[in-house]
N, C-alpha and C positions, 0 to 999 in steps of 0.2 A: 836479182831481176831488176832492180831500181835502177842500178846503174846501168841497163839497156835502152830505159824511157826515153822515149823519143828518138830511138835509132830504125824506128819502122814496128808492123805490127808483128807478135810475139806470138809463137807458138810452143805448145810444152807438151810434150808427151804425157799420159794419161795418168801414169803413174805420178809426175812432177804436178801434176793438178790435185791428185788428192795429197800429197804434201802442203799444198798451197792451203786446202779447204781452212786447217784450224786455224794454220797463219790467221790466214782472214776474219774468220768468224771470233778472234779475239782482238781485232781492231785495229791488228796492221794492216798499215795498205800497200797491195803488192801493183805495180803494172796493168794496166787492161789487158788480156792474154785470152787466147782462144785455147780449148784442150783439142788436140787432135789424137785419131785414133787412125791410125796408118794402117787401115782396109778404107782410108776414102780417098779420093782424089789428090794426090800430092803435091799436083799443078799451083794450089793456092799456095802453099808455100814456098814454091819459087823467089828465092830474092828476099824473104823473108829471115826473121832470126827462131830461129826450131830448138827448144831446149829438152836432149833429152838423155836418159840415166848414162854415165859416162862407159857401162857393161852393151852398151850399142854401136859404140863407137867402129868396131867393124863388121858392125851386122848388116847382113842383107836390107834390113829396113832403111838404114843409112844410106846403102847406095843406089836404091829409089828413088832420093830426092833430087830435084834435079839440079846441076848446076849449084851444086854443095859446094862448103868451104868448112873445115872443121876446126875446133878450138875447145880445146880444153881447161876447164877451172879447176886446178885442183894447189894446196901447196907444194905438189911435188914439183910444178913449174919453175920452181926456186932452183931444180938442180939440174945443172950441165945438161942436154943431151935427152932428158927425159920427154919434151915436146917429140922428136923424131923418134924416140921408142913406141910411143905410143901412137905413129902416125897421123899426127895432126898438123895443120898447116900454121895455127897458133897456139901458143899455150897463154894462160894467166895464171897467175902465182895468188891465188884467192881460195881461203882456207876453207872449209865448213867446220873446221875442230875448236873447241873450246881451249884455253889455255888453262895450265894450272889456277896460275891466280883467279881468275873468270870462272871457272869450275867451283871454286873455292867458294867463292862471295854467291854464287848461286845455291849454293848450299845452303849457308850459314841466312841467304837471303828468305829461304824456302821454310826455314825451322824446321825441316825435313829430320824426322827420330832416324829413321830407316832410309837409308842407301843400295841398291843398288849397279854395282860397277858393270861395265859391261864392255867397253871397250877401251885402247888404249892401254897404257900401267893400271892394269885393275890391281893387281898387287900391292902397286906403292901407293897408289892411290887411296883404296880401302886402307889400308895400313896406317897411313897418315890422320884418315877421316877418324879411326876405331881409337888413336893417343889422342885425337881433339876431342874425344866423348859420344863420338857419333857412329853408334852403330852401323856399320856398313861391312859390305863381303861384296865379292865377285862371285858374276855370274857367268860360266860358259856359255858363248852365242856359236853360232855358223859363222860370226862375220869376227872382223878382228885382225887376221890373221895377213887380211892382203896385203897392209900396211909393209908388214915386216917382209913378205915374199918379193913384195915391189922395191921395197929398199936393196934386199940380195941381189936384186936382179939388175939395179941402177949400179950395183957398184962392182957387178961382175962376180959376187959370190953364189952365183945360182947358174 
């Protein structure tokens, strides 16, 4: 959201506001941003920048707004083709994933005894963390999985 500041006033879907909340309450500062809850008036966000969970993108609620333009953040924007899969008018190649080494140093940052993996290589990852000392194991989630479905599907194996 930083990098929006000062492109107009910011709107986030209700969900993207309580993500914000701890952000906030531990001392980052995010954007000035209004939560909407889309059973109100759409009209105010007109011309406006609307941020909301990327599983909307062709929902009904999107095509309320009026005089939309859509654009997607994700790092799959890096590959060929996947903005027009995804039907967006722009994509950005902007990650929300941690890297290994970055995962790493968050660790080791945290003195965390206890790990748990949960998405991404929980396998190598756990694996890696349990030869450095560190108790850790993977957890099956519900989520996870679209990573690998979205890559099959970008590269025509699905």
């Amino acid at each position: 959201m930083k990098s929006l500041e000062g492109y107009g006033k910011i709107f986030v879907h209700h969900s993207i506001g309580k993500i914000n909340e701890p952000i906030e309450s531990s001392g980052i500062q995010i954007p000035e941003y209004e939560t909407v809850y889309f059973n109100d008036d759409l009209k105010k966000v007109n011309q406006e920048i609307v941020i909301l969970p990327p599983a909307l993108l062709d929902s009904n609620l999107i095509r309320k707004i009026p005089n939309r333009a859509t654009g997607i953040c994700s790092g799959w924007m890096q590959v060929r083709g996947s903005r027009r899969w995804r039907s967006a008018d722009a994509g950005f190649a902007i990650s929300d994933h941690a890297d290994w080494n970055g995962l790493l140093e968050t660790v080791k940052a945290t003195g965390a005894e206890k790990v748990h993996v949960t998405h991404g290589q929980t396998a190598v990852f756990s694996k890696y963390l349990n030869e450095l000392g560190i108790d850790a194991d993977e957890v099956k989630t519900n989520y996870g999985d679209e990573e690998t479905e979205e890559k099959e599907i970008l590269e025509g194996n699905k």
